[in-house]
C-alpha positions, 0 to 999 in steps of 0.5 A: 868174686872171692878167694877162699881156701880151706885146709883141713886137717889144721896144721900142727905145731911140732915141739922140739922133741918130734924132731928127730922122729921121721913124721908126715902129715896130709892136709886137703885144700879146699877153694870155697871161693868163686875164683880159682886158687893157685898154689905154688912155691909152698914151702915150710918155714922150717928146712928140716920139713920138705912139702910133697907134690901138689895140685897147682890150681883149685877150681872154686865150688860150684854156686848152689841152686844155680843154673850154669851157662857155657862162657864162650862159642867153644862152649867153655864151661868157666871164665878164665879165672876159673869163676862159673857164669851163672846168667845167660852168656849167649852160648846155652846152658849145661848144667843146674845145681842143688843147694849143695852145689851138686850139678846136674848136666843138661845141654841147653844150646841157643838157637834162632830160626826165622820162619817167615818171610824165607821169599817174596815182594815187599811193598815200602812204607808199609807195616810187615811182619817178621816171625822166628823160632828160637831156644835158649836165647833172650834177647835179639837184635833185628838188622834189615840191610838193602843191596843199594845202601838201605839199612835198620836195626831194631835192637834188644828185641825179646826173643820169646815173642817170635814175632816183629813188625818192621818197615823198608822206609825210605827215610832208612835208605831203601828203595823200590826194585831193590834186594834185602836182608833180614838177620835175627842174632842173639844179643849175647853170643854168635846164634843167629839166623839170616834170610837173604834174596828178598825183594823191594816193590812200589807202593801203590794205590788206586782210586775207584774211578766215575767213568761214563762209556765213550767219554774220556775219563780220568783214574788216580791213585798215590805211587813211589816209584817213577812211572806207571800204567793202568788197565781195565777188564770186564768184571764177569766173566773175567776178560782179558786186560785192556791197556788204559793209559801207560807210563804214566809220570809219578808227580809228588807222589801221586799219579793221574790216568786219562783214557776212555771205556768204550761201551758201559758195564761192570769193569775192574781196573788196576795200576802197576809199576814200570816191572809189572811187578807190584799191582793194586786194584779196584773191582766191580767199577760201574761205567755209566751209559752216556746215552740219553734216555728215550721216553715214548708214552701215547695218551688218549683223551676224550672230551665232552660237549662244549657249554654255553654255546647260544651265546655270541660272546664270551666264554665256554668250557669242555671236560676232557679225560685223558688215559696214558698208556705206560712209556717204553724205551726206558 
């Protein structure tokens, strides 16, 4: 920051013989500083000289070949001292300059706006994407806050982007069944945009199961909430879910079904928490048939004479020919 002022015409001397001639001269003062200049209590040296009015302050010339940005939210085109921001405050732009420090105005105002999610469920511990809009911003700060005390900020986060992947871990403080928010504001400046009414739902899982018809079985899977319950449908066409096992206890993060599909065919099966809200599911599961399988094959069989029959002792032979018939009951 720099103070430089330029007086022109340059002041004279007066001889003593220009005394007692009436005399007045004007001179321009000119800031070619950064700062402002402010004049007062100019006076001469000389008391038979008196200084007419002048202008108390001079602004600084504008920077050359610049882009100018407003210095605060009431869109102040310069700092208190009079100076031009010549980077990014926050607040958008209105003016560039040539190389003679002549501007051109043109308003460029910051804006964020998130575009998605605006609604809907969102599962913890798991990746999640966060999308937005934004002008005349560069950086933003990400601040992910729960209703129960679950809190993330992901910090200086390029604004061109657009796009962030984000977790509601619970290591952060959040839990299943819970309301969030998600607010995206410029680093520099008050633009911002927030998202509220978001919902935290259970993690789960569920393991294809190997069941057979009749016999009791048992479905797994992983889950982050305290109970569960599962069902089963039969694939094609689609039935109505039948109740497997229900409240079902969350042990070390993980959870075990026990129950018994009557007859065999093509099922799927799903597991939801204790508010029916988050679900998973396996389709097209195969219960085997627990019933044995039946084989009935007739045979016919035609013998030929026997040999060596004069003889009291010893041995004989016969050939026989047998032809099966196919089995049924397969």
């Amino acid at each position: 920051m720099t103070k430089i002022i330029n007086i022109t015409p340059t002041p004279k001397e007066y001889s003593d013989t220009g005394l007692f001639k009436e005399s007045a001269e004007t001179f321009s003062v000119n800031n070619t500083g950064t700062q402002r200049v402010t004049l007062s209590d100019i006076a001469s040296d000389n008391t038979l000289f008196t200084v007419g009015t002048i202008q108390a302050n001079v602004e600084p010339s504008m920077p050359i070949n610049s882009t100018l940005y407003f210095v605060n939210a009431n869109k102040a085109v310069q700092n208190s001292d009079g100076s031009f921001a010549t980077t990014d405050q926050g607040f958008g732009s209105f003016a560039t300059t040539d190389s003679s420090g002549i501007p051109t105005i043109g308003f460029g105002l910051p804006s964020i706006s998130i575009t998605s999610p605006l609604s809907g469920n969102f599962e913890l511990e798991t990746n999640q994407t966060l999308n937005w809009v934004s002008s005349s911003v560069s950086l933003v700060n990400i601040t992910i806050t729960g209703d129960s005390g679950g809190s993330k900020v992901y910090s200086n986060v390029d604004a061109s982007l657009g796009t962030y992947t984000f977790q509601l871990n619970a290591t952060d403080g959040f839990v299943t069944n819970d309301e969030f928010s998600i607010k995206v504001e410029a680093t520099i400046g008050a633009t911002s945009d927030e998202v509220t009414g978001l919902d935290t739902i259970a993690t789960l899982t569920i393991n294809s199961p190997s069941l057979t018809a009749g016999v009791e079985g048992n479905i797994t899977g992983n889950a982050n909430c305290l109970l569960v319950s599962t069902y089963y449908r039969v694939s094609s066409p689609e039935g109505a879910w039948t109740e497997f096992d229900l409240d079902i206890v969350i042990v070390a993060g993980a959870w075990t079904a026990t129950g018994t599909v009557a007859t065999s065919g093509t099922y799927d099966f799903k597991v939801s928490d204790a508010n029916g809200v988050a679900e998973k599911q396996v389709d097209d599961v195969t219960v085997e048939s627990s019933e044995t399988a039946k084989l009935t094959m007739n045979a016919t069989c035609v013998a030929s004479p026997p040999i060596d029959v004069g003889k009291s002792a010893g041995t004989f032979g016969m050939n026989a020919t047998c032809v099966a018939s196919p089995p049924t009951d397969v």
